[in-house]
LORO-511867 format. One record per residue (C-alpha): residue number from 1; residue in one letter; x, z, y. Coordinates in steps of 0.2 Angstrom, whole numbers. Each point is the difference from the previous one (the first is absolute). Example, Ala and Ser with C-alpha at 12.3 -4.5 7.8 and 13.67 -1.06 7.14 Angstrom:
<kedos>
+-----+------+-------+-------+-------+
| pos | code |    px |    pz |    py |
+-----+------+-------+-------+-------+
|   1 |    A |    62 |    39 |   -22 |
|   2 |    S |     6 |    -3 |    17 |
+-----+------+-------+-------+-------+
</kedos>
This chain:
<kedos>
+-----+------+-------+-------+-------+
| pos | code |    px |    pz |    py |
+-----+------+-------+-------+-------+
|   1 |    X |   324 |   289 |   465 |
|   2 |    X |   -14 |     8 |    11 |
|   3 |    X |   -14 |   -18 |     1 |
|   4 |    X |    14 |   -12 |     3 |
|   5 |    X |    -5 |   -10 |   -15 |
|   6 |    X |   -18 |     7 |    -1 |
|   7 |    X |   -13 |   -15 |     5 |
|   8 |    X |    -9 |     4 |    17 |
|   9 |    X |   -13 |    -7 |     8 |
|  10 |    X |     2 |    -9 |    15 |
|  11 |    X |    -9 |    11 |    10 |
|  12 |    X |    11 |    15 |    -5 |
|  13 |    X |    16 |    -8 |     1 |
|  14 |    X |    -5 |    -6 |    16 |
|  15 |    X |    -9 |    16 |     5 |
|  16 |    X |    16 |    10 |    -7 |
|  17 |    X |    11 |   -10 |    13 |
|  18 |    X |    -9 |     3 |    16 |
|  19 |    X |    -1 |    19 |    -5 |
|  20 |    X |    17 |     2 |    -4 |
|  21 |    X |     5 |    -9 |    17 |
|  22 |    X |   -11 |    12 |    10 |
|  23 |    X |     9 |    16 |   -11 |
|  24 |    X |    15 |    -9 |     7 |
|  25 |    X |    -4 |    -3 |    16 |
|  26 |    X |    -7 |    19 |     2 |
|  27 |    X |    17 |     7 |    -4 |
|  28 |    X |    10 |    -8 |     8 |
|  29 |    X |   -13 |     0 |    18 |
|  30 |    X |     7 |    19 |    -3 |
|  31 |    X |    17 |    -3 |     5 |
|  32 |    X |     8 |     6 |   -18 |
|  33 |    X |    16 |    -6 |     0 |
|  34 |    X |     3 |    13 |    14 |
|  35 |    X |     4 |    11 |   -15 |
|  36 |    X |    15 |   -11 |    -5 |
|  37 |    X |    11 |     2 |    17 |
|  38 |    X |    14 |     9 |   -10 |
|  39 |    X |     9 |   -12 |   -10 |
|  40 |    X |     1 |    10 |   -15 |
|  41 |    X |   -18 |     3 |     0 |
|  42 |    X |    -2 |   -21 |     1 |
|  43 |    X |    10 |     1 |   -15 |
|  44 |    X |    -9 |    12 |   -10 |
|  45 |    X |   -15 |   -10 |     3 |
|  46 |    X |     7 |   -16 |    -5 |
|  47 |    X |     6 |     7 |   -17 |
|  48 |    X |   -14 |     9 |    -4 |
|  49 |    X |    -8 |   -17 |     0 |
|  50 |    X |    10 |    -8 |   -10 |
|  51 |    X |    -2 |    18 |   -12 |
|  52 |    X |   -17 |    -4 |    -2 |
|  53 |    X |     3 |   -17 |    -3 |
|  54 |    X |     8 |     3 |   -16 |
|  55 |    X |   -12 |    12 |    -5 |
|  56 |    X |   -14 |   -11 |     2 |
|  57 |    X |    11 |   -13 |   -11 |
|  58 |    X |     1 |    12 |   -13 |
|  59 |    X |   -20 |     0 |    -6 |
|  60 |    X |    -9 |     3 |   -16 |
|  61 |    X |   -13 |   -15 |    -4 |
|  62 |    X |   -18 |     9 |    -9 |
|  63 |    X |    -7 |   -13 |   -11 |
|  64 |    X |    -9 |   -13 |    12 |
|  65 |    X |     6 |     3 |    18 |
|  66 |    X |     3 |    18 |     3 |
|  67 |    X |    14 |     5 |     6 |
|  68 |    X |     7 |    18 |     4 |
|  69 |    X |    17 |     1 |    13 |
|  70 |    X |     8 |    13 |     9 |
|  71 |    X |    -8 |     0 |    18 |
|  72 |    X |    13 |     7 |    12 |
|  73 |    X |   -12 |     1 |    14 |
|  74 |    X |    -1 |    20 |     1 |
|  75 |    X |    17 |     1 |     2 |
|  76 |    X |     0 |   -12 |    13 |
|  77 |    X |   -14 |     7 |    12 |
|  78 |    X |     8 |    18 |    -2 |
|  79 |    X |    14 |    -9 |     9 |
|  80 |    X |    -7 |   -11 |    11 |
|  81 |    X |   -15 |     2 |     2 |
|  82 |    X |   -16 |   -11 |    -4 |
|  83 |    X |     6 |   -16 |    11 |
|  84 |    X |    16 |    -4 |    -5 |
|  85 |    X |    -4 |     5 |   -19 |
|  86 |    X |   -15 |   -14 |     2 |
|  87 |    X |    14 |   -11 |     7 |
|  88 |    X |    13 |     3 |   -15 |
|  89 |    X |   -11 |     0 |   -12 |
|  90 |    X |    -9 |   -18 |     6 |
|  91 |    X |    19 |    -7 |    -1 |
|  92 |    X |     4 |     8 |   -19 |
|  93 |    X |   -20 |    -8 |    -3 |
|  94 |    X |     7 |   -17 |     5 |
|  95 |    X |    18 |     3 |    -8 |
|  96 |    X |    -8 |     4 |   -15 |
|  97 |    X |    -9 |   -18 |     2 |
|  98 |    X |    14 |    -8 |     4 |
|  99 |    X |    10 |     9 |   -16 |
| 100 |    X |   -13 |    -6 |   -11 |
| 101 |    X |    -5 |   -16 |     7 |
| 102 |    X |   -17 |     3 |     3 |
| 103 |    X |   -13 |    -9 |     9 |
| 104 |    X |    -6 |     4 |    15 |
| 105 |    X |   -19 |     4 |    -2 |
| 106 |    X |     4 |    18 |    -9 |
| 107 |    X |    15 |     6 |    10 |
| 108 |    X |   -13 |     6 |    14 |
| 109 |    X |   -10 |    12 |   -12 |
| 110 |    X |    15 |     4 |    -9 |
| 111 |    X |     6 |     7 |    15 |
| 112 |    X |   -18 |     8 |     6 |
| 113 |    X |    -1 |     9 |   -18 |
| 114 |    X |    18 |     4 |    -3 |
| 115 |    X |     8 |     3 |    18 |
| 116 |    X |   -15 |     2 |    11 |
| 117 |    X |   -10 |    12 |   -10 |
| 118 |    X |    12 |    12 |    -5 |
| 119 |    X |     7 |     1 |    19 |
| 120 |    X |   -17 |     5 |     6 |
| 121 |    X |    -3 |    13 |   -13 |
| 122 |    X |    17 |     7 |     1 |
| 123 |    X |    -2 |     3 |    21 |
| 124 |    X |   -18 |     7 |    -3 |
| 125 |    X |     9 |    12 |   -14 |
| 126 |    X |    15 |     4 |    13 |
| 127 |    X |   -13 |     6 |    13 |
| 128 |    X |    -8 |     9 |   -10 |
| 129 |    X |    16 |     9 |    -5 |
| 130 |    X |     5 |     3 |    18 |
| 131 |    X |   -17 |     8 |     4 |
| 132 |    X |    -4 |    10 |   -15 |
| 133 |    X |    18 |     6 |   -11 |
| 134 |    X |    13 |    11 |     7 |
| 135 |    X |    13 |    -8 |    11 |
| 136 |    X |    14 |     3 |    -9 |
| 137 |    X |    14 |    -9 |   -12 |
| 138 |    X |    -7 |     5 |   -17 |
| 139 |    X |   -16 |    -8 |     6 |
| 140 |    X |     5 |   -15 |     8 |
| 141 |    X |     9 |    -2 |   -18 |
| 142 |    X |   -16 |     3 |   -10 |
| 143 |    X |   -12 |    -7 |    11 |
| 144 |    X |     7 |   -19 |     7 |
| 145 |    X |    14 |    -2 |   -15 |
| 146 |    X |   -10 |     5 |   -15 |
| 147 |    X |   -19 |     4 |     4 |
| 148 |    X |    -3 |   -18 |    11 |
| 149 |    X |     7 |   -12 |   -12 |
| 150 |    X |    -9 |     7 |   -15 |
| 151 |    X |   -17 |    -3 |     9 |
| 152 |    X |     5 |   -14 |     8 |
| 153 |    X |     6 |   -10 |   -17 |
| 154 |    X |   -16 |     4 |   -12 |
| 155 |    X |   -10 |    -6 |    16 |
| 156 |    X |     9 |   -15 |     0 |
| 157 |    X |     0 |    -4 |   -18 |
| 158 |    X |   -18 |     4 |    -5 |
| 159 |    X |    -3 |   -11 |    20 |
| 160 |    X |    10 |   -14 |    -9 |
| 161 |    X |   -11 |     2 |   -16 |
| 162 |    X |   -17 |    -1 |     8 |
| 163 |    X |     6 |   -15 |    12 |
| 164 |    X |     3 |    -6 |   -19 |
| 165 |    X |   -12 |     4 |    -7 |
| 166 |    X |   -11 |    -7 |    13 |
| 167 |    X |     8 |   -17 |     1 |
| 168 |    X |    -1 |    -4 |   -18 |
| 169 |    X |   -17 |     3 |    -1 |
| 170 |    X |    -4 |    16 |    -1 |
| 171 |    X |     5 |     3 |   -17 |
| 172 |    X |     5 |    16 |    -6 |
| 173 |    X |    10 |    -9 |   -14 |
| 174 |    X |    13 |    -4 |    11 |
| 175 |    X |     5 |    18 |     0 |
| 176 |    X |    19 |     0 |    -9 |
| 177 |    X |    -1 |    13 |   -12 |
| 178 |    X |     9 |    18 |     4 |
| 179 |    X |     1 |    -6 |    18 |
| 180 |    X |    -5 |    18 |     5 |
| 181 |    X |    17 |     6 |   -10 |
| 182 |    X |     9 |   -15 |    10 |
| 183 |    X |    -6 |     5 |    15 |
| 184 |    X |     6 |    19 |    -3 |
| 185 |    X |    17 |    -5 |    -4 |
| 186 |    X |     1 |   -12 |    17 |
| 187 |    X |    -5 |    14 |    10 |
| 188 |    X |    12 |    13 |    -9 |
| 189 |    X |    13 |   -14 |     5 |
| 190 |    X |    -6 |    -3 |    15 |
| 191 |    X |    -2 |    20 |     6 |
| 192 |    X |    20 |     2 |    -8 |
| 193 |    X |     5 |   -14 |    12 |
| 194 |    X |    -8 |     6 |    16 |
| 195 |    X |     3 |    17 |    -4 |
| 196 |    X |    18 |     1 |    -3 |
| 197 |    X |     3 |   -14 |    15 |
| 198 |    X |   -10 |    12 |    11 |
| 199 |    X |     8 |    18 |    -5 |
| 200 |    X |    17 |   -11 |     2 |
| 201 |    X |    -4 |    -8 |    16 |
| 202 |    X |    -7 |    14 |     9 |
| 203 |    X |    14 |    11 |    -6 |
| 204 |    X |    15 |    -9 |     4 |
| 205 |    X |    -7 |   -16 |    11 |
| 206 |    X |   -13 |    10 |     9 |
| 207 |    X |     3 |   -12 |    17 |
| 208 |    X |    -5 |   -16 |   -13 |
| 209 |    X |   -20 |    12 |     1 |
| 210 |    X |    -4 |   -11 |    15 |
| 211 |    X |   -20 |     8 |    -1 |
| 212 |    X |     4 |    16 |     4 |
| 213 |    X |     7 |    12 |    13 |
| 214 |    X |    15 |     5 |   -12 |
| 215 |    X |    -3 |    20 |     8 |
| 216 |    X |   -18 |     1 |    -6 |
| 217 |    X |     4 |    -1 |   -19 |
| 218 |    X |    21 |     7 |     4 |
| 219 |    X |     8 |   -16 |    -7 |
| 220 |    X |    15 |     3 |     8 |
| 221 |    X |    -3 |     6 |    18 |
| 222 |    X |    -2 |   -15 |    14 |
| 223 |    X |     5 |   -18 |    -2 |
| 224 |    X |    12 |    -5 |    10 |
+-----+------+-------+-------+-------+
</kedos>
């Protein structure tokens, strides 16, 4: 999945390493785990990681080295935020590695194109949804559980295609055919699973909606 198997440069491999490290390094300098002081929010984290996990195991291979996945990570920043969703998703990155036996060189990009990447457009989208639609249910609904993680997975995957592209050459031969259809289905997949987990989370969960004041979109009244 994601570069794991994909030939890289030393320089990127290498490159890919030291950046992920200083992603890492960032979040957790911001005192994230602070988030996880209930035990059943620690637990919600820890099996959203391994939920991910498995959807990162189930993939769909296009012709030479593309690959399309679930991604998970909107999800997991309108939970958590952007810090502990780069942190869960650089342990399903290196789960992922360890589940397919992978070598090391690719893990780091993976993770910077697969975890990395969506986490940082999915916080940008969630500001933007704080500042600019209604503050309401409906629209936390719409906005973080089914309008993010449709931007956020045809970003990725047409990201993924160029790195591609780029690393083999610069070919446009090594375009699968009908990937534009495949991508369309991953993101009507991938919009169904955020979506429903959203609406269901924020409904009957809405203390697991750590980003939040629960009272600014009425999820439930104050957290206790």
């Amino acid at each position: 999945m994601g570069f794991l198997y994909t030939p890289l440069p030393f320089w990127i491999a290498v490159g890919g390493w030291i950046v992920a490290a200083g992603l890492i390094a960032l979040a957790l300098w911001r005192s994230p785990f602070r988030r996880l002081q209930d035990s059943t929010l620690q637990h919600v984290w820890l099996a959203i990681i391994v939920a991910i996990s498995v959807l990162w195991a189930t993939n769909a291979w296009l012709e030479d080295g593309t690959v399309l996945h679930l991604l998970g990570a909107t999800l997991v920043v309108t939970l958590f935020d952007w810090e502990l969703a780069l942190v869960a998703m650089a342990v399903v990155a290196m789960l992922a590695a360890m589940v397919f036996d992978a070598p090391w060189d690719g893990v780091a990009f993976t993770f910077l194109v697969f975890g990395a990447f969506p986490v940082g457009i999915s916080a940008l989208l969630q500001r933007a949804i704080i500042a600019w639609l209604p503050r309401n249910l409906l629209m936390f609904i719409v906005g973080q559980g089914f309008l993010s993680p449709a931007i956020v997975v045809v970003a990725v995957a047409y990201l993924a295609l160029g790195t591609h592209i780029a690393l083999t050459g610069r070919s446009a031969l090594v375009i699968p055919a009908g990937y534009a259809f495949s991508v369309f289905l991953l993101a009507s997949g991938e919009v169904w699973f955020t979506g429903m987990a959203t609406a269901l989370i924020a409904v009957y969960r809405p203390a697991w909606v750590t980003t939040y004041d629960v009272r600014r979109y009425r999820l439930g009244g104050p957290r206790t």
